[in-house]
ChimeraX commands (.cxc) that place a marker at each C-alpha (Angstrom):
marker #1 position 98.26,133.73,117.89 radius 0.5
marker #1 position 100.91,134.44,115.29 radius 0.5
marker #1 position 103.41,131.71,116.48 radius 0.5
marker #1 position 100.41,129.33,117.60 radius 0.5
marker #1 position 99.29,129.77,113.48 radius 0.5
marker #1 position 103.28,128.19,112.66 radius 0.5
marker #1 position 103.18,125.48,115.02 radius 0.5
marker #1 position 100.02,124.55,113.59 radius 0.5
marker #1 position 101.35,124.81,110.06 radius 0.5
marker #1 position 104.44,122.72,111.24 radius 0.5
marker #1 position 102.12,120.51,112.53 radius 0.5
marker #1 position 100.21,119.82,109.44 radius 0.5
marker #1 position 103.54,119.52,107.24 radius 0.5
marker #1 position 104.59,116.60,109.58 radius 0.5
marker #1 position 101.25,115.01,108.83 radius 0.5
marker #1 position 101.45,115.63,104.96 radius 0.5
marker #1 position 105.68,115.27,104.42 radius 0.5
marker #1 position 104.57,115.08,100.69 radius 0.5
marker #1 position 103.05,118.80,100.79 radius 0.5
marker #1 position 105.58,120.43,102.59 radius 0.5
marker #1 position 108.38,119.05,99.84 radius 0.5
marker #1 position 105.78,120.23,96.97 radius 0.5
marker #1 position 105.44,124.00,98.40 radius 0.5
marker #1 position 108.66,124.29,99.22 radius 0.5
marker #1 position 109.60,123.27,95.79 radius 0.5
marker #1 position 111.81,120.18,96.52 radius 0.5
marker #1 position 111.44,118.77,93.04 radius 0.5
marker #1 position 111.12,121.89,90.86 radius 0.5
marker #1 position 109.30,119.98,88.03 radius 0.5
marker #1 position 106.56,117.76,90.52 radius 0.5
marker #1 position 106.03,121.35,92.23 radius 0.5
marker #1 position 105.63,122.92,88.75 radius 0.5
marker #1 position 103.37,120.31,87.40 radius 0.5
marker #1 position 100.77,120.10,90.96 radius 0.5
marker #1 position 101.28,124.29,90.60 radius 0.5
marker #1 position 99.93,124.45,87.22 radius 0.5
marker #1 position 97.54,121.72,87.46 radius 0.5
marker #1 position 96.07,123.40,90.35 radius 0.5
marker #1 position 96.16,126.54,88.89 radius 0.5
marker #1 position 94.15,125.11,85.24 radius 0.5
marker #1 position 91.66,123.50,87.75 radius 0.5
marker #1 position 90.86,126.64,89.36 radius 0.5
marker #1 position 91.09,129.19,86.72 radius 0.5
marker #1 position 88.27,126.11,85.02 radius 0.5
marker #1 position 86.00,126.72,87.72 radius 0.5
marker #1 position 86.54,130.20,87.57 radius 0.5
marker #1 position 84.80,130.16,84.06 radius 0.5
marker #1 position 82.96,126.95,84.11 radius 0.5
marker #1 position 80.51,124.99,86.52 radius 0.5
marker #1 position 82.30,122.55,88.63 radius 0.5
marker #1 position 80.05,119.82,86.70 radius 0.5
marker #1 position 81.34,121.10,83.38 radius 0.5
marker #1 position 85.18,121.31,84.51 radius 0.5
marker #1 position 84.95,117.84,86.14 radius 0.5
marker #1 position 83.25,115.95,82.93 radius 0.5
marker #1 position 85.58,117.74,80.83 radius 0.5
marker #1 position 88.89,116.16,82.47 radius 0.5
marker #1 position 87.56,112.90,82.67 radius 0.5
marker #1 position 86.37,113.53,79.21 radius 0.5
marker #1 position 90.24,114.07,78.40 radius 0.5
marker #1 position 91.60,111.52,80.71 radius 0.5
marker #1 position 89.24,108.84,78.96 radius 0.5
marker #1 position 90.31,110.17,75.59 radius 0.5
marker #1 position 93.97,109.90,76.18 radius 0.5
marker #1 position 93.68,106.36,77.89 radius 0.5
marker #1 position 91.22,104.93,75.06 radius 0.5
marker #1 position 93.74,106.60,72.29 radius 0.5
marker #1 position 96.80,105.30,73.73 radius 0.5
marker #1 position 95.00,101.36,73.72 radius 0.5
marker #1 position 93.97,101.55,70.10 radius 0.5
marker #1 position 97.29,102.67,69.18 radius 0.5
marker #1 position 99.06,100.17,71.13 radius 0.5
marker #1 position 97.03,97.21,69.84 radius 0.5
marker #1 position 97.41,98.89,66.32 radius 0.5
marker #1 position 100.89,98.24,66.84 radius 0.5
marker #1 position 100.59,94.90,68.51 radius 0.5
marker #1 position 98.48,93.62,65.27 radius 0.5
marker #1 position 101.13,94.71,62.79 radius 0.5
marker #1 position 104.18,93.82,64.43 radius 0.5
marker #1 position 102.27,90.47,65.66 radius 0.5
marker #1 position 104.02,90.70,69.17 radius 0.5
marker #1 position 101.69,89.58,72.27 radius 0.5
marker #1 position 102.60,92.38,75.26 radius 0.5
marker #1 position 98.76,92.12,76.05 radius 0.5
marker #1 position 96.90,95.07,77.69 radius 0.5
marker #1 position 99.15,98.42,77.67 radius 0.5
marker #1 position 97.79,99.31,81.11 radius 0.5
marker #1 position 98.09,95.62,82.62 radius 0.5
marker #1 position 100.64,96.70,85.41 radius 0.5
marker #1 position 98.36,99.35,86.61 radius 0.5
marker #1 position 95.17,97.30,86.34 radius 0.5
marker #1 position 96.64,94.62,88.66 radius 0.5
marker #1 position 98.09,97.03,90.87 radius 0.5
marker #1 position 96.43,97.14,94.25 radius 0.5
marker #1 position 94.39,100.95,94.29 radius 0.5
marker #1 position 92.67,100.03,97.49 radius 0.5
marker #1 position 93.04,101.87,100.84 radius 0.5
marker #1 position 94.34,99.55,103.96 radius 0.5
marker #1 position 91.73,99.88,106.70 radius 0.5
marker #1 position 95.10,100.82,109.45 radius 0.5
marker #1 position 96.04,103.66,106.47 radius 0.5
marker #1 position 92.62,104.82,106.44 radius 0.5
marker #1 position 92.06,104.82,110.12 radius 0.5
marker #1 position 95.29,106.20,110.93 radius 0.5
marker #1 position 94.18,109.16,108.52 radius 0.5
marker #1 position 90.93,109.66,110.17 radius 0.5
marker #1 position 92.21,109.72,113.86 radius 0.5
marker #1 position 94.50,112.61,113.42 radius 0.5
marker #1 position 91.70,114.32,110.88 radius 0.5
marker #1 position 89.43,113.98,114.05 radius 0.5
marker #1 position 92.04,115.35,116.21 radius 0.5
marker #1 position 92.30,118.89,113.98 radius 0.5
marker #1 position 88.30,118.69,113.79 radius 0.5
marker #1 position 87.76,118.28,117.65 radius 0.5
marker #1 position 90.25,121.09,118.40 radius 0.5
marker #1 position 88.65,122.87,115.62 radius 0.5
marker #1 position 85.36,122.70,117.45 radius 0.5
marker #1 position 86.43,123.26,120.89 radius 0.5
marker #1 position 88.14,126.50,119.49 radius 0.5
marker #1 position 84.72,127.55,117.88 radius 0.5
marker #1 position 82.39,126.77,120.77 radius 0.5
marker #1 position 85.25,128.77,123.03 radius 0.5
marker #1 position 84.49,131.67,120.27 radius 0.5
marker #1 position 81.38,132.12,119.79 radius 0.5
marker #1 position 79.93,131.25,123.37 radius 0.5
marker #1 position 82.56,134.04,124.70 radius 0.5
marker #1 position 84.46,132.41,127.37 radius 0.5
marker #1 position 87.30,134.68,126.53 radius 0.5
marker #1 position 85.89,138.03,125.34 radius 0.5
marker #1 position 88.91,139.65,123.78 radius 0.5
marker #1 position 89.77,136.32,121.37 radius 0.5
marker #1 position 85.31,136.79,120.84 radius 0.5
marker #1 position 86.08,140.32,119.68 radius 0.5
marker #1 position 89.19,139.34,117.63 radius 0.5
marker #1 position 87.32,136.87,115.67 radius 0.5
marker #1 position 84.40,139.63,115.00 radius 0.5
marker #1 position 86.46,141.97,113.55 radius 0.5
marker #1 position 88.41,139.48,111.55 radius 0.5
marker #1 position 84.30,138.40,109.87 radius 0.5
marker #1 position 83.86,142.00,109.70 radius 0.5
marker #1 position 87.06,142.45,107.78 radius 0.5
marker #1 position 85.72,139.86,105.41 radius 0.5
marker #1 position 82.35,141.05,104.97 radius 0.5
marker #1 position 84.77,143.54,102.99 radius 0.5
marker #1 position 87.11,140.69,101.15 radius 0.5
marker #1 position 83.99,138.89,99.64 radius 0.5
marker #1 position 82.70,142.43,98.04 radius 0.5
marker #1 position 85.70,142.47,96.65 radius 0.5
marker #1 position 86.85,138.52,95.89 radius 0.5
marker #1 position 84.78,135.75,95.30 radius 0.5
marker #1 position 85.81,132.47,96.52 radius 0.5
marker #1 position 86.91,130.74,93.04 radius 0.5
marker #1 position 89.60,134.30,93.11 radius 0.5
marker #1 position 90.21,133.58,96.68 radius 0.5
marker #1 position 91.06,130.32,96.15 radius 0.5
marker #1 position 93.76,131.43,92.98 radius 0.5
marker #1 position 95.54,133.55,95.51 radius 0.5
marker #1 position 95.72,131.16,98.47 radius 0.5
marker #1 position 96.87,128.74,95.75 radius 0.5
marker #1 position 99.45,131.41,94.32 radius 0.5
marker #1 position 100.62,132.33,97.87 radius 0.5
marker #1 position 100.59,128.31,99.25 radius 0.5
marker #1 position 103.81,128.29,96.18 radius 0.5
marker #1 position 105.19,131.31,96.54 radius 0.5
marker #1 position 105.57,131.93,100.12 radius 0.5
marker #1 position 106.90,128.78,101.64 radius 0.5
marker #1 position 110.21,129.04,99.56 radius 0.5
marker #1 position 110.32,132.78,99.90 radius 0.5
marker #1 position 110.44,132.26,103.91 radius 0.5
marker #1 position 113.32,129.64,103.71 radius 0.5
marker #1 position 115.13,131.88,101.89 radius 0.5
marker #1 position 114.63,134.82,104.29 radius 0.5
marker #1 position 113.60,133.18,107.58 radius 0.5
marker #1 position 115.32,135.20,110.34 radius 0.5
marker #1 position 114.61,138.51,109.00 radius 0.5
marker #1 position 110.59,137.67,108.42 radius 0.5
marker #1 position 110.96,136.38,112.19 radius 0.5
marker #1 position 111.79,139.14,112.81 radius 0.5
marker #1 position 109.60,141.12,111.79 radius 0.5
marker #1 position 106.87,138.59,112.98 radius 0.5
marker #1 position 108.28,139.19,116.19 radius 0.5
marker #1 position 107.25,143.06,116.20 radius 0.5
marker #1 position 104.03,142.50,114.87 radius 0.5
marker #1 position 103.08,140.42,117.40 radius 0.5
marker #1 position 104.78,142.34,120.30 radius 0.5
marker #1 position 102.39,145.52,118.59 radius 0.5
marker #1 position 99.68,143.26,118.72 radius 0.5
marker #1 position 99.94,142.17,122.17 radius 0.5
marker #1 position 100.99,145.32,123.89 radius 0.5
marker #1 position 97.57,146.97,121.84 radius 0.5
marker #1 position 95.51,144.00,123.70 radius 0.5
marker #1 position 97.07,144.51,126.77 radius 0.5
marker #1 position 96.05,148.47,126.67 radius 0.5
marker #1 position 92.03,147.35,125.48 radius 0.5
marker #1 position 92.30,144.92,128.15 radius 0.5
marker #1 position 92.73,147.58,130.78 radius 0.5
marker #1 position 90.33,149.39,130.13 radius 0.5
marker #1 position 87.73,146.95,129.62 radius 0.5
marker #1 position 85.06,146.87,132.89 radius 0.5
marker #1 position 85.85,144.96,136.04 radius 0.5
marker #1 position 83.45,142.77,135.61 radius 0.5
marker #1 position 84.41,141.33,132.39 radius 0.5
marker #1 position 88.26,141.22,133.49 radius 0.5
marker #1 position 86.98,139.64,136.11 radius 0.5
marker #1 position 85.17,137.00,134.70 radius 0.5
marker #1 position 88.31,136.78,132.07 radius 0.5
marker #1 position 90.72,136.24,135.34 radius 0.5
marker #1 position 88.40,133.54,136.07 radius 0.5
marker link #1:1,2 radius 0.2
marker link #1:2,3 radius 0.2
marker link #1:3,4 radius 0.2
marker link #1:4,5 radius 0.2
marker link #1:5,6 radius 0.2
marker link #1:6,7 radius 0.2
marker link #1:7,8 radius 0.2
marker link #1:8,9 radius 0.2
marker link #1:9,10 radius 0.2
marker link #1:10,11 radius 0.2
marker link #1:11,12 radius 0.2
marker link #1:12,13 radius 0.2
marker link #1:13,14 radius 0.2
marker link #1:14,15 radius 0.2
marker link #1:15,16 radius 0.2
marker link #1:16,17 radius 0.2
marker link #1:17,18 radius 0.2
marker link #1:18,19 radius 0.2
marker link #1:19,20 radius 0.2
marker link #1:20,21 radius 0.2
marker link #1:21,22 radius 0.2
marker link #1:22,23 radius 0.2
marker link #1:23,24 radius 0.2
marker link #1:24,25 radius 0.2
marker link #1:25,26 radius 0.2
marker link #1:26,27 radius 0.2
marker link #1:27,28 radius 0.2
marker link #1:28,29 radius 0.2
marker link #1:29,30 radius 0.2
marker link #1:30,31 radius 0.2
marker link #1:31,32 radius 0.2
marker link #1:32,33 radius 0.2
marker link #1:33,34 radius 0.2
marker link #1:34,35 radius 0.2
marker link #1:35,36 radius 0.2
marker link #1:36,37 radius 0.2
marker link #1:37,38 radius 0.2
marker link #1:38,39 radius 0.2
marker link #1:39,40 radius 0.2
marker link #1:40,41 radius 0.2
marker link #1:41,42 radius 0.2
marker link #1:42,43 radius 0.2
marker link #1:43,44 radius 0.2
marker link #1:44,45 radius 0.2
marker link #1:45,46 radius 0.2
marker link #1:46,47 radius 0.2
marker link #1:47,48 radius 0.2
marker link #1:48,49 radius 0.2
marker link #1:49,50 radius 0.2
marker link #1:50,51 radius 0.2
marker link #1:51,52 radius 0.2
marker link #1:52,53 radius 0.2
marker link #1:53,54 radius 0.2
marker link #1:54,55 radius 0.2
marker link #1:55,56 radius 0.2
marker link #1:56,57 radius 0.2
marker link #1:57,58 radius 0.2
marker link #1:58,59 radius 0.2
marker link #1:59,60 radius 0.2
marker link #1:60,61 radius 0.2
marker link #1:61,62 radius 0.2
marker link #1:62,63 radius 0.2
marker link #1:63,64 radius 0.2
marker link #1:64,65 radius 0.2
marker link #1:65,66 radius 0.2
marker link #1:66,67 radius 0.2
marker link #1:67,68 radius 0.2
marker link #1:68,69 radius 0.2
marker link #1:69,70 radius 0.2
marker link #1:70,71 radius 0.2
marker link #1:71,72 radius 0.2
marker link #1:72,73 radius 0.2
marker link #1:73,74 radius 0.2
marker link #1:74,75 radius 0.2
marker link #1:75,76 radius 0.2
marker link #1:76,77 radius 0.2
marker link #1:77,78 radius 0.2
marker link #1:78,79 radius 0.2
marker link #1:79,80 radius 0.2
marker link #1:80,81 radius 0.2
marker link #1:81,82 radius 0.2
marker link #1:82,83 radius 0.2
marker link #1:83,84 radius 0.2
marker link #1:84,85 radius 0.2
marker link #1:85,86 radius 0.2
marker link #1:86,87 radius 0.2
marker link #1:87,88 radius 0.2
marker link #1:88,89 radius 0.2
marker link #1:89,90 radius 0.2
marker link #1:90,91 radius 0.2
marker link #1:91,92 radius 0.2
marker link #1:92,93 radius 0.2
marker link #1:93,94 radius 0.2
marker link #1:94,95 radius 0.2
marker link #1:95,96 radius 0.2
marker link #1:96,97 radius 0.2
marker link #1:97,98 radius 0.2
marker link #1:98,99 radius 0.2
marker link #1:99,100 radius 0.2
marker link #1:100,101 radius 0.2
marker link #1:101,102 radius 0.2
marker link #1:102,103 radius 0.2
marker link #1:103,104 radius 0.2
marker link #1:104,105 radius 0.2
marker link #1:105,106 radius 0.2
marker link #1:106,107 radius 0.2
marker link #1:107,108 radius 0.2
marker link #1:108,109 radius 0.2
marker link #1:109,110 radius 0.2
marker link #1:110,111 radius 0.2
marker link #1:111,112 radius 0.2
marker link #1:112,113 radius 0.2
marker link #1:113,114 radius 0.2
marker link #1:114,115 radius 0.2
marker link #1:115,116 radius 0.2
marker link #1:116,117 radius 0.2
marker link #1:117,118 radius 0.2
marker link #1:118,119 radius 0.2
marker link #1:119,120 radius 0.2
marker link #1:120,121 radius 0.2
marker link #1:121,122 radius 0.2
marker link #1:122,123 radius 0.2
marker link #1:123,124 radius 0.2
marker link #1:124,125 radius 0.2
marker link #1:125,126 radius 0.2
marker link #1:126,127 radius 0.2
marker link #1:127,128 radius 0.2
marker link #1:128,129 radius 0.2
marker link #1:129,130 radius 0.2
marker link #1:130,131 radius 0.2
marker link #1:131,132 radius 0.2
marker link #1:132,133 radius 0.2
marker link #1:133,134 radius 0.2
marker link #1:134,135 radius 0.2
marker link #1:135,136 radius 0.2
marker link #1:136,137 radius 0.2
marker link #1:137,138 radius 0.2
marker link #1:138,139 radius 0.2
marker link #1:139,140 radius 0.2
marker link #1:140,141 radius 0.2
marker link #1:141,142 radius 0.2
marker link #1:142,143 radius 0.2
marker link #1:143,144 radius 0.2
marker link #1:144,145 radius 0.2
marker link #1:145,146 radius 0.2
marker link #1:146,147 radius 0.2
marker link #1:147,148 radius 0.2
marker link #1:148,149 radius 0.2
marker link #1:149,150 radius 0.2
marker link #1:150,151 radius 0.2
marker link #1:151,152 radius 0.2
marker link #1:152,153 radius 0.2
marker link #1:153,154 radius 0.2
marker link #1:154,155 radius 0.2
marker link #1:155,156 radius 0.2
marker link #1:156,157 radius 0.2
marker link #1:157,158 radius 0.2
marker link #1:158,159 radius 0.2
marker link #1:159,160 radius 0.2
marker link #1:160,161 radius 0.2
marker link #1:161,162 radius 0.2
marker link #1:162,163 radius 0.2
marker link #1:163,164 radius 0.2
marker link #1:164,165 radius 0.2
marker link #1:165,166 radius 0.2
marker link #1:166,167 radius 0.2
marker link #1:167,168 radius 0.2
marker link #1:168,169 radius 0.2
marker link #1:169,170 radius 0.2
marker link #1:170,171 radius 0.2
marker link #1:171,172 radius 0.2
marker link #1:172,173 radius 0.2
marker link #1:173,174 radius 0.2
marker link #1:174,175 radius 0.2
marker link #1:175,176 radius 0.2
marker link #1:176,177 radius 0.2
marker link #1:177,178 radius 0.2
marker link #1:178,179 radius 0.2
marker link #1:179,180 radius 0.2
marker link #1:180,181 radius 0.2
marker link #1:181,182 radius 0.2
marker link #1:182,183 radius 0.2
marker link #1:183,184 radius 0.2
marker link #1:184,185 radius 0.2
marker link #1:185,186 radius 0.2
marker link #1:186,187 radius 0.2
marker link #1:187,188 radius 0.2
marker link #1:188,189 radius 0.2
marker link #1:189,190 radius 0.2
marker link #1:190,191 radius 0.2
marker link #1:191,192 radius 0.2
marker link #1:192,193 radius 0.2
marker link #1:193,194 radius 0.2
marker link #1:194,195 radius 0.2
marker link #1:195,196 radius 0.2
marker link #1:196,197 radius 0.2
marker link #1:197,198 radius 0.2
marker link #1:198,199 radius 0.2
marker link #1:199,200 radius 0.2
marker link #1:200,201 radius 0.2
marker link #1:201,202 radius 0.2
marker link #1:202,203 radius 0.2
marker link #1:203,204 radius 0.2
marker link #1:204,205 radius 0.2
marker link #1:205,206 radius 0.2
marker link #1:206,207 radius 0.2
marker link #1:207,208 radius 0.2
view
């Protein structure tokens, strides 16, 4: 499961290039600037309602746009020049989505989703009873997490970790293979030994 988790992390980077050169801090200042922007957003929510946070950056982006026109036609009326509207290049710009973009975008999203829901169904309708049991102890686990974390502190960590790690790894990838390797050789030898000494009938049916 541990190398099926980095092919499907590969797999995602492929889809999103842009990500994987943000996380693993390509451009140190566009990685520092989508870091800390994240990180405002979150620690927001953390103290705010999402409604609050939200109407409070749009609040800000409106101020900054609407201060940045008076100013520049301030200027425009004193100097007498005529360089129009400050934000004409963006307003003629073309902001819409092409229909083969967006339906490019949803294909592979259904593709994730559809494997996503095969995987769940296999789960939780226990066609393979070991990967049922693995997924009840992970909830269980997690029953424990959330008494401890709520999701807004959840979500600061995965952020911190989603910078911090990627880079960290390329740095020191064959040793944490390494040890990745062990792990999952501990793992698998420990379900191998359960798996003998489940019943029969249920390795049986698992054979099957």
């Amino acid at each position: 499961m541990l190398g099926s988790g980095r092919r499907h992390q590969y797999n995602v980077c492929l889809f999103f290039p842009a990500v994987k050169d943000l996380i693993h801090w390509r451009d140190p200042k566009k990685s520092g600037v989508v870091f800390g922007l994240s990180m405002l957003m979150l620690l927001s929510l953390a103290a705010f309602s999402v409604i609050s946070v939200m109407s409070y950056l749009l609040l800000a982006l409106l101020i900054v746009t609407i201060s940045f026109r008076i100013y520049k036609s301030v200027v425009q009326a004193v100097q007498k020049s005529n360089e129009g509207h400050p934000f004409k290049m963006l307003i003629e710009k073309d902001v819409s989505i092409p229909p083969e973009t967006f339906r490019k975008h949803v294909d592979a999203s259904l593709t994730y989703i559809n494997r996503g829901l095969k995987q769940m169904s296999r789960l939780f309708l226990v066609e393979d009873l070991v990967d049922s049991l693995k997924l009840a102890v992970v909830m269980w686990l997690l029953t424990y997490v959330g008494a401890v974390f709520n999701g807004i502190t959840l979500l600061i960590l995965a952020d911190i970790l989603l910078f911090a790690v990627p880079p960290i790894y390329e740095k020191n990838k064959t040793q944490i293979d390494q040890y990745i390797d062990v792990a999952r050789t501990q793992v698998n030898a420990t379900v191998a030994k359960l798996q003998e000494k489940l019943p029969g009938a249920v390795k049986r049916s698992k054979a099957e």
